[in-house]
C-alpha positions in Angstrom: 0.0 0.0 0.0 1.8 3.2 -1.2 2.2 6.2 0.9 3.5 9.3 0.1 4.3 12.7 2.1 3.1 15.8 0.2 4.9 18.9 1.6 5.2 22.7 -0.1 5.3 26.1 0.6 7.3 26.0 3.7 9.1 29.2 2.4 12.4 29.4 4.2 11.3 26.7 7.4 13.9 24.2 8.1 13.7 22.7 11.5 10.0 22.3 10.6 10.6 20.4 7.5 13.2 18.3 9.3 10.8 17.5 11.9 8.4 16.8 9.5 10.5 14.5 7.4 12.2 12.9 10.6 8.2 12.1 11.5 7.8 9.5 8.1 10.8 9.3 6.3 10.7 5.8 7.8 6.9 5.1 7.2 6.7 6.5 3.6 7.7 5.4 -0.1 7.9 9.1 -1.4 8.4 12.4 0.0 7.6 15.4 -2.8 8.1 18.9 -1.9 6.0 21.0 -4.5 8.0 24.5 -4.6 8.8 27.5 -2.6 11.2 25.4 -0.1 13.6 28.6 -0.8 16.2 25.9 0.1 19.0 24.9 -1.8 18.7 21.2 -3.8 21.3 19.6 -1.8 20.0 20.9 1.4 19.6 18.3 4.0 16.1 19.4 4.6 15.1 18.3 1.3 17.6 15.5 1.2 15.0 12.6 0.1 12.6 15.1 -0.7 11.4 15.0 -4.6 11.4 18.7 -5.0 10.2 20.8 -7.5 10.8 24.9 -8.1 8.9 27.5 -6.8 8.6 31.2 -7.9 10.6 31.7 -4.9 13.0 29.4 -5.3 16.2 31.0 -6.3 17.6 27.1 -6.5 17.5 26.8 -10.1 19.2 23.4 -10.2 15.5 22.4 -8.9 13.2 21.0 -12.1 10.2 23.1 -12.5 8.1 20.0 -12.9 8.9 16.1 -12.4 6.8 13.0 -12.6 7.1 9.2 -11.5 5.6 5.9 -9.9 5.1 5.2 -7.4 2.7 1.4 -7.5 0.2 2.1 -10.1 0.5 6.0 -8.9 2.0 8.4 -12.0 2.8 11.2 -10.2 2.8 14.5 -11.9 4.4 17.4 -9.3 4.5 21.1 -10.9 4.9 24.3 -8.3 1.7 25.6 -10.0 2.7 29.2 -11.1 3.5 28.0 -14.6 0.3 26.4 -14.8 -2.0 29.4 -13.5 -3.6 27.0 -10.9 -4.8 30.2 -8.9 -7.5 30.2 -11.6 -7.9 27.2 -13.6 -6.7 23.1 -13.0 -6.9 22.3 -16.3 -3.4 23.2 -18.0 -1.8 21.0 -15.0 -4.3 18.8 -16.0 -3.3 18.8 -19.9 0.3 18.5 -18.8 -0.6 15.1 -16.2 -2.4 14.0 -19.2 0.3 14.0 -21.9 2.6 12.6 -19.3 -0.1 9.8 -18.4 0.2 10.7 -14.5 -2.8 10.0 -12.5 -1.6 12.1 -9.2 -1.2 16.1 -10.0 0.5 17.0 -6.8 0.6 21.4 -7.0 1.4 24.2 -4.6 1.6 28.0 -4.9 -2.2 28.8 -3.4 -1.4 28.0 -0.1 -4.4 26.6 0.2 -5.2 23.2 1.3 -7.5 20.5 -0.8 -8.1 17.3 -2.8 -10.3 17.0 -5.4 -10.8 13.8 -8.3 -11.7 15.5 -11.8 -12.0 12.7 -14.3 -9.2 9.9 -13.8 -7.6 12.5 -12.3 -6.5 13.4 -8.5 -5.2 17.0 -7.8 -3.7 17.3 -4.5 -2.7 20.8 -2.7 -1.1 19.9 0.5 -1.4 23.5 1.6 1.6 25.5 3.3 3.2 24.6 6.4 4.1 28.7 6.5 1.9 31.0 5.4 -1.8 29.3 5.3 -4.4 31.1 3.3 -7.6 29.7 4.4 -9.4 28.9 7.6 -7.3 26.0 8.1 -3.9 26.0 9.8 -0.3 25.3 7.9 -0.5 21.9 6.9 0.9 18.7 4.6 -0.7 15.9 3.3 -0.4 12.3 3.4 -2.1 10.0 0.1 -2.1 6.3 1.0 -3.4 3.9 -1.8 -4.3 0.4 -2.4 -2.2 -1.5 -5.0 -5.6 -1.7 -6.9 -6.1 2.3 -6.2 -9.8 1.1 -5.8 -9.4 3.0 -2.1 -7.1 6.1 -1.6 -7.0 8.7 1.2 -5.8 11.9 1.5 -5.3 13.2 4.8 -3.7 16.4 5.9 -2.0 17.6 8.9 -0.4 20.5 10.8 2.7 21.1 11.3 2.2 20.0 14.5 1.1 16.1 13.4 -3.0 16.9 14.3 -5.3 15.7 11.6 -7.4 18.5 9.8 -10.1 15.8 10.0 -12.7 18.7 7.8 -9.9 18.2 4.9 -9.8 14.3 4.7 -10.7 13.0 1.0 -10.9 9.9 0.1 -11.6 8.5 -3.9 -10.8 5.7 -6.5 -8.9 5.7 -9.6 -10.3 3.2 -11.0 
């Protein structure tokens, strides 16, 4: 059963994301980091991390968009501000499509969500920072059956306490 950590927008943090990262990297397959880290790529704190670039990233050895597997999970992980997500899902999802990915993992909103269009699963872990909602800083974590006929997403503070109002739960299949 896959299970991923969903991080972003922690915008400078790094004891946070440590603690974070020390909390699962030992319970997790994948840790992704969707932009504005404003760390460097070979920064411990995102040592392990799949990372992508923010706009505030001034790293720009980090990719501004990466995908992979993870089970029968295509992952597709932009920052968002190249894909205008602020307004509209659907370039990311253009780009997930024409990359097969199943999983569109995004940033840049600060705002905390899951939502299935389609085949298609668009996670926003929210910012551990600078939250821009009624909900505190937070991350997310997907788990998934092999069959992905039962996936959650659940998201947390920074803290580790569920945001139980946030919790999704779908199928891909």
């Amino acid at each position: 059963m896959p299970k991923i950590l969903i991080l972003s927008d922690s915008h400078g943090w790094t004891s946070e994301v440590s603690e974070i990262k020390d909390r699962y990297e030992n319970e997790v397959d994948t840790m992704i980091h969707c932009g504005d880290s404003e760390l460097d790529i070979d920064s411990e704190e995102l040592t392990d991390f799949k990372a992508v670039q923010g706009n505030m990233d001034m790293d720009f050895r980090l990719p501004e968009e990466i995908d992979f597997k993870v089970g029968n999970l295509h992952f597709f992980v932009t920052h968002g501000h190249l894909f205008q997500i602020k307004s509209t899902l659907m370039p990311a999802s253009y780009r997930a499509e024409e990359l097969g990915a199943n999983v569109i993992c995004f940033g840049h909103s600060h705002v905390a969500g899951a939502e299935k269009i389609k085949d298609q699963l668009f996670i926003n872990p929210g910012s551990i920072r600078q939250p821009r909602s009624a909900h505190p800083g937070s991350y997310a974590i997907l788990t998934a059956d092999e069959q992905l006929e039962n996936i959650e997403v659940r998201f947390y503070t920074k803290e580790d306490q569920e945001i139980s109002s946030l919790a999704y739960q779908t199928s891909l299949t």
